[in-house]
DODO-964692 format. One record per residue (C-alpha): residue in one letter; residue number from 0; x, y, z. Coordinates in steps of 0.5 Angstrom, whole numbers. Last residue first. Example, Ala and Ser with C-alpha at 12.3 -4.5 7.8 and 13.67 -1.06 7.14 Angstrom:
residues 2
R res   n     x     y     z
R   s   1    27    -2    14
R   a   0    25    -9    16
END
This chain:
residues 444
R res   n     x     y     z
R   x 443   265   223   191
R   x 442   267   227   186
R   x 441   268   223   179
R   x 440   273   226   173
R   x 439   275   223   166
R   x 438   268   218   165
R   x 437   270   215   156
R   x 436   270   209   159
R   x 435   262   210   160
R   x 434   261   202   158
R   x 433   255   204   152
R   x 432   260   210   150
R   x 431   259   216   146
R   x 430   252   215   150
R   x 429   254   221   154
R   x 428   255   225   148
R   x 427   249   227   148
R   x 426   248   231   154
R   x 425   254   236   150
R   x 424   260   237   149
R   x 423   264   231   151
R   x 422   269   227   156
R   x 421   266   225   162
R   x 420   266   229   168
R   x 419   261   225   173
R   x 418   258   230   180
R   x 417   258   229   188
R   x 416   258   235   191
R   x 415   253   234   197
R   x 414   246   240   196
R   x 413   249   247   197
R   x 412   248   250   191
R   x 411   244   245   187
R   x 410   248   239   182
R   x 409   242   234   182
R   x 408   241   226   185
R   x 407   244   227   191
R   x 406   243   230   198
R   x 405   234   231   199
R   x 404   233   226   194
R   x 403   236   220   198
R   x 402   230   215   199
R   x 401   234   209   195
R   x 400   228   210   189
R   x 399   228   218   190
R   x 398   236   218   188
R   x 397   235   213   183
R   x 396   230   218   181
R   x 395   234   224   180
R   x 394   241   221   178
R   x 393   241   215   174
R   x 392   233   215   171
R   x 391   234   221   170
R   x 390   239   221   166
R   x 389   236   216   162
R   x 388   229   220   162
R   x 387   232   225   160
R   x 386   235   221   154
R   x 385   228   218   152
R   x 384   226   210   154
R   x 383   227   206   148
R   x 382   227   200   152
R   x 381   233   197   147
R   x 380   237   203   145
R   x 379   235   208   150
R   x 378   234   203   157
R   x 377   240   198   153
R   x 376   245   204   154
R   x 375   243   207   161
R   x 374   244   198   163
R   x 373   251   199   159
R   x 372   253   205   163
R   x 371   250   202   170
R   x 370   256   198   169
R   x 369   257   192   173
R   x 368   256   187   169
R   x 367   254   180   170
R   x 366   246   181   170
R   x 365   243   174   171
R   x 364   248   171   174
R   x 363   254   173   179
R   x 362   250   180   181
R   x 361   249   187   177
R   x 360   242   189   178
R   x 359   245   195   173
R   x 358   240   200   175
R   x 357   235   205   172
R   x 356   229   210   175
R   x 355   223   211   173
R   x 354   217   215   175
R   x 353   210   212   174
R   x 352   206   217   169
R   x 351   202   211   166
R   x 350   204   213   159
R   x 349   212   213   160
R   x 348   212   206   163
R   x 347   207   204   157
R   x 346   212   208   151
R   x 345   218   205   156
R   x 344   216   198   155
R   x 343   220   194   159
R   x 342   225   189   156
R   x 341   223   182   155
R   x 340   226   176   158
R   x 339   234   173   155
R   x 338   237   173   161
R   x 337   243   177   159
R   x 336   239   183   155
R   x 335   233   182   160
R   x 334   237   184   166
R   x 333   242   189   163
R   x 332   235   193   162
R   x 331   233   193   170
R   x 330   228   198   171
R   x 329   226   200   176
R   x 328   219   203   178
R   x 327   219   208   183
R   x 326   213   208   188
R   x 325   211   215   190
R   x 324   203   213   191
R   x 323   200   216   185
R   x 322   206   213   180
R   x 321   206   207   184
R   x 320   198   206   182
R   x 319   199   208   175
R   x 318   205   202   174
R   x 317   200   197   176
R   x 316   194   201   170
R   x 315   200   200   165
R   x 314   202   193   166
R   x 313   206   190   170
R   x 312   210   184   166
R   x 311   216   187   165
R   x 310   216   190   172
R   x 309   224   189   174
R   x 308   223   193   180
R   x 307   218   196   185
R   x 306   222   202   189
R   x 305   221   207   195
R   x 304   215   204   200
R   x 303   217   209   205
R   x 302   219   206   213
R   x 301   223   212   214
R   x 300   222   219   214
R   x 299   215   219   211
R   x 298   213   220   204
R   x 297   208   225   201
R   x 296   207   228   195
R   x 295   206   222   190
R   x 294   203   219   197
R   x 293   204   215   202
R   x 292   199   214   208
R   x 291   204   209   211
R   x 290   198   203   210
R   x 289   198   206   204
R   x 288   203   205   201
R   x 287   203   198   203
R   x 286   197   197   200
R   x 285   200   200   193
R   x 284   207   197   194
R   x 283   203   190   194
R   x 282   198   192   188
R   x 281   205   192   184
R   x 280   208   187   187
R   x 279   202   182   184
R   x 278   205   176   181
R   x 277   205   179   173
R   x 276   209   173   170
R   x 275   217   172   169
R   x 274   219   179   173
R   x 273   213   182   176
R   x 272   217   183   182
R   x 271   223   185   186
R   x 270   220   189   192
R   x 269   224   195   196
R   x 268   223   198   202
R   x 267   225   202   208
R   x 266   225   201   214
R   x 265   222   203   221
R   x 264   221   197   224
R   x 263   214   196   222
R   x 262   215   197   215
R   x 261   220   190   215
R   x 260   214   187   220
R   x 259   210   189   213
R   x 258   214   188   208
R   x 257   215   180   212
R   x 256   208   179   213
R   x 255   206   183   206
R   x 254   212   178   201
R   x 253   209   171   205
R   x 252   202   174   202
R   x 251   204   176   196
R   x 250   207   170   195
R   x 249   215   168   195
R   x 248   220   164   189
R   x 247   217   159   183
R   x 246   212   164   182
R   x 245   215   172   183
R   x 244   216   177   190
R   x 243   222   176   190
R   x 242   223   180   198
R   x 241   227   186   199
R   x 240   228   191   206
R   x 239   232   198   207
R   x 238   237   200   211
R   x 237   239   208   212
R   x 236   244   211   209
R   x 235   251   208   210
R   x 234   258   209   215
R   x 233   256   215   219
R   x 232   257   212   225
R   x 231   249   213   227
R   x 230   247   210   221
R   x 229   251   204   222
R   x 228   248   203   229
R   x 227   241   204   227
R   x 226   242   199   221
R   x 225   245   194   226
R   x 224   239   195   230
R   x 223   234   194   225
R   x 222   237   187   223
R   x 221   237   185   231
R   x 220   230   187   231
R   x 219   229   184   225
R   x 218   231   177   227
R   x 217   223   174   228
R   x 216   221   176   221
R   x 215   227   172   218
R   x 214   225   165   222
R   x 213   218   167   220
R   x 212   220   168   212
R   x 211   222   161   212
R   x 210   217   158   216
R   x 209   213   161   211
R   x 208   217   158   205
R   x 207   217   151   207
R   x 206   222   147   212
R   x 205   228   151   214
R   x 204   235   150   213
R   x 203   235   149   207
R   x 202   233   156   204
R   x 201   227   158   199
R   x 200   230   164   195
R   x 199   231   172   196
R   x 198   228   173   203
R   x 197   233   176   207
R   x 196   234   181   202
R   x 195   237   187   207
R   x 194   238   193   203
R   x 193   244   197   204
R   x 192   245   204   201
R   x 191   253   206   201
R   x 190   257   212   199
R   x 189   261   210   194
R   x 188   268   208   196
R   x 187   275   210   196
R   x 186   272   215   202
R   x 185   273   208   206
R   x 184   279   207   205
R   x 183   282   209   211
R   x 182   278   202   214
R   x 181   270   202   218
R   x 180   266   203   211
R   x 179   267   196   208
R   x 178   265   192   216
R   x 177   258   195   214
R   x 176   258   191   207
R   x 175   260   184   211
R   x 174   255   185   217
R   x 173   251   186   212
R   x 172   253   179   209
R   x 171   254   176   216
R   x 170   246   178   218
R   x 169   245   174   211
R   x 168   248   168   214
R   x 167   245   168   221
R   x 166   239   169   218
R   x 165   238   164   214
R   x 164   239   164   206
R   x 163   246   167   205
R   x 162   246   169   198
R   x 161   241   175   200
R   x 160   245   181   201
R   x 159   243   188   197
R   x 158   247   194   195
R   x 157   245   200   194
R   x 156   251   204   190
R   x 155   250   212   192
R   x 154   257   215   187
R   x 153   257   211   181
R   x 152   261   214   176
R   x 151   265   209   172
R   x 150   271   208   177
R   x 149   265   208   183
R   x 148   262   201   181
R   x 147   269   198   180
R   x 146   270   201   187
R   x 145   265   198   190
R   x 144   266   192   185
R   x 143   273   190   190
R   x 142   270   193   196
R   x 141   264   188   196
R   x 140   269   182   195
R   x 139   274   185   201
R   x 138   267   185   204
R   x 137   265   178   203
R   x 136   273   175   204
R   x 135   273   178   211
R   x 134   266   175   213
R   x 133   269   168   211
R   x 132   268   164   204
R   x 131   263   157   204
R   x 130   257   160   205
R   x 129   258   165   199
R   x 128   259   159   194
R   x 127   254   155   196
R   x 126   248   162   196
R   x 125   251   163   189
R   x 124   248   156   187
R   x 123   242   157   190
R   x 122   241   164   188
R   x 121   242   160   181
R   x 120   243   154   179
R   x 119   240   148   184
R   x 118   237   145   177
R   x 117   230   148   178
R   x 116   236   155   178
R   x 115   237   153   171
R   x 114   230   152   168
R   x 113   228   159   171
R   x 112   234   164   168
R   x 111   232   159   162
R   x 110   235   154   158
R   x 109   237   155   150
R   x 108   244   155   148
R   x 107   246   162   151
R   x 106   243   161   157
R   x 105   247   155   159
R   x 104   253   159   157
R   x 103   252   164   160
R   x 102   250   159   167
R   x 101   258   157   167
R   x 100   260   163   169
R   x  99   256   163   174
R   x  98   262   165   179
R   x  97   264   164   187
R   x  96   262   169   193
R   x  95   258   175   193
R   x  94   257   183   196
R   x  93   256   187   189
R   x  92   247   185   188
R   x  91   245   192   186
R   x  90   239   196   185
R   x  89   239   204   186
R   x  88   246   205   183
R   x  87   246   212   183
R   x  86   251   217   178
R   x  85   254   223   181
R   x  84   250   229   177
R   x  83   253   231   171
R   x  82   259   235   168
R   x  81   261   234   160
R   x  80   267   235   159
R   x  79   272   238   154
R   x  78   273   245   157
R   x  77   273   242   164
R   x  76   280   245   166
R   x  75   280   242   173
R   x  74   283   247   178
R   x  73   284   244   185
R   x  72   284   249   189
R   x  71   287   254   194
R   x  70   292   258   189
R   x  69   284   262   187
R   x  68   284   264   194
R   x  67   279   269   193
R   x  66   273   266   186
R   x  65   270   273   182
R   x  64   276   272   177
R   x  63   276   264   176
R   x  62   268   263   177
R   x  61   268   265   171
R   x  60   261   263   168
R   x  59   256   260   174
R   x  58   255   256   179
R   x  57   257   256   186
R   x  56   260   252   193
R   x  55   257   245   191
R   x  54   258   242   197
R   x  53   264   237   201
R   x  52   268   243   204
R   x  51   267   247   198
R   x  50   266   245   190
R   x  49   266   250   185
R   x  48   263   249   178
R   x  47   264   253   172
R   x  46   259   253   166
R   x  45   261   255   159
R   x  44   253   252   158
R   x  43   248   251   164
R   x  42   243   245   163
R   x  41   236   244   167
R   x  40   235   236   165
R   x  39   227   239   165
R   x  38   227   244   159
R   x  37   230   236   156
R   x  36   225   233   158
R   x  35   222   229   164
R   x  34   214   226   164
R   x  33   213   225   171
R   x  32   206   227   170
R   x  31   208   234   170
R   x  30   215   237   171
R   x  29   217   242   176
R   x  28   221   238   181
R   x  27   226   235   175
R   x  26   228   242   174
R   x  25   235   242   177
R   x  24   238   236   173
R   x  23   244   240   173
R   x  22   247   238   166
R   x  21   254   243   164
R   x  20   255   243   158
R   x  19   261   246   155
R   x  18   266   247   162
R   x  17   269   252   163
R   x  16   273   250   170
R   x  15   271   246   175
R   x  14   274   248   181
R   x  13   275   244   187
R   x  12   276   246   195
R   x  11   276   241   200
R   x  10   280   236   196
R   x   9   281   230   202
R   x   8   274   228   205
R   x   7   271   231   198
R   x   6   274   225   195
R   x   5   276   225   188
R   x   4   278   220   183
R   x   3   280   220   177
R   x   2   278   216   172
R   x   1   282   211   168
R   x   0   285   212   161
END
């Protein structure tokens, strides 16, 4: 059974209606060490919620009888649905052309994610095919796993480029994902968080990875004003900036010249890092912050240091600096399971107090599910992190990870509604099912 999609652009007013469970995340800002609990996960039992004009409007038992105009909503009976915060994404390749499939394969007999990129796989062998397509069929591609995203619940969906390798070709990219949330079917996607990822492998067209990151350094002006306009339009949270800071692919110094430009400007962002090796983003994103004069209490309004992801080999004491700072570590699980690399350690990642978030990394090679369900599953079973911390992980602290805690991530009077009803009674019941086929209800 498919979900049902609703949009507050169209139903103003909605009634959930009795539901057994329902999980509002609200105490996450009173929790110590980041550590969350169940206490934390703040869940009101036989509970309804109401939504008007786009926000949570109350919350409480029998809004039905205290509610005027009754005949004017949309009433779902939720007596067997679990309801959630709306589900984040915060770390997600969905703008793309061409298939790997063949690299499943390799990886299943034996080569490496690096072995076979050294063989012009890999980004490199995405970048060809991504190339080759017009702007139109990059965001007809993007709309496509967008809405698969949104089925499962994914209301906030961060999506990188990084398969054009030149600055003309990753600009076309962005330019793509804006060019998604101009149609009338704008509100049948989840909301949009772009970061730019320019540097995400060696181009051809330039000689040298710092000739590379110079070229891209160079149009940034031009990146950041495309983020202005589109923040101005109302069609995507504000841009944010990555780099693979990892052997084989970008320095810690080449990864601070473009971070820091990107910091400069105004944007956000991001570093994939410590993935094969322990390669230093970690003490990059604790410069970084502070430079900005960020702390775990303190951010700006833009130009944060949001987010380090993969971290397998951080260790406790990297995870410790992002934590004092109000770094997030993502962690990527689906990644390990496809790629064949180790799974973080939730007992270390726990112990150094970072916050956690959790994302599918869904891209044509090393993560092809786009399910964050699945990733939440292998973050219990496999990284064995905590279930509050898996919930968290895809609601509250996705949402500090793309700098978007003041409007999502917890079901709070009057924040933006956007809410998950799945079939159950109880939180457990989220892992009823490791690919989320059990979502009945999304309010984007």
């Amino acid at each position: 059974m498919a979900a049902k999609i609703w949009s507050t652009k169209k139903n103003k007013k909605i009634l959930f209606k009795n539901s057994p469970c329902v999980v509002t995340m609200q105490g996450w800002n009173n929790i110590e060490n980041n550590s969350m609990t169940q206490k934390e996960m703040s869940i009101m039992q036989h509970c309804d919620v109401a939504i008007i004009d786009g926000v949570f409007h109350a919350l409480g038992q029998n809004l039905s009888e205290k509610i005027e105009n009754l005949n004017e909503f949309e009433i779902i009976d939720a007596s067997h649905l679990v309801l959630i915060p709306g589900l984040i994404d915060c770390h997600n390749h969905p703008i793309f052309a061409g298939s790997r499939a063949i690299e499943t394969v390799l990886k299943s007999q034996g080569m490496t994610y690096e072995e076979i990129a050294a063989k012009n796989g890999g980004i490199t062998a995405t970048m060809k095919a991504t190339r080759a397509v017009t702007k139109q069929k990059l965001t007809e591609n993007y709309k496509s796993n967008a809405k698969t995203a949104l089925a499962k619940g994914v209301v906030l969906l961060e999506a990188k480029t990084g398969y054009g390798l030149n600055p003309v070709e990753e600009r076309k990219m962005l330019e793509a994902l804006y060019d998604a949330y101009l149609g009338e079917d704008s509100h049948e996607l989840p909301v949009l968080s772009p970061t730019y990822l320019g540097p995400h492998a060696a181009s051809p067209d330039y000689r040298g990875l710092d000739n590379y990151i110079q070229a891209l350094v160079e149009d940034l002006p031009n990146i950041g004003a495309l983020g202005e306009e589109a923040v101005k339009k109302g069609i995507a949270l504000p841009l944010a900036a990555d780099i693979f800071l990892e052997r084989n692919y970008f320095t810690k110094e080449q990864s601070e010249r473009w971070l820091g430009a990107a910091l400069q400007h105004g944007l956000d962002i991001h570093i994939h890092s410590d993935e094969f090796s322990r390669s230093g983003g970690a003490e990059l994103a604790a410069e970084l912050a502070r430079r900005v004069e960020q702390t775990s209490r303190k951010r700006r309004q833009k130009g944060r240091v949001l987010t380090v992801d993969h971290c397998q080999y951080s260790t406790e004491s990297d995870l410790g600096r992002l934590a004092a700072l109000g770094v997030i570590a993502v962690a990527l699980p689906a990644t390990s399971f496809f790629s064949r690399i180790p799974y973080v350690d939730a007992k270390r990642w726990r112990a150094s107090g970072v916050r956690v978030a959790i994302a599918s990394d869904f891209n044509p090679g090393s993560s092809i599910a786009n399910n964050i369900w699945f990733a939440c599953y292998l973050a219990l079973s496999q990284c064995a992190f905590s279930l509050p911390e898996v919930y968290a992980g895809v609601t509250v602290n996705a949402a500090f990870a793309l700098g978007a805690e003041d409007s999502y991530g917890t079901i709070e009077l009057g924040k933006k509604a956007s809410l998950v009803a799945f079939e159950g009674n109880c939180v457990e019941d989220f892992f009823a099912s490791p690919i989320g086929d059990h979502v009945r209800h999304v309010v984007l």
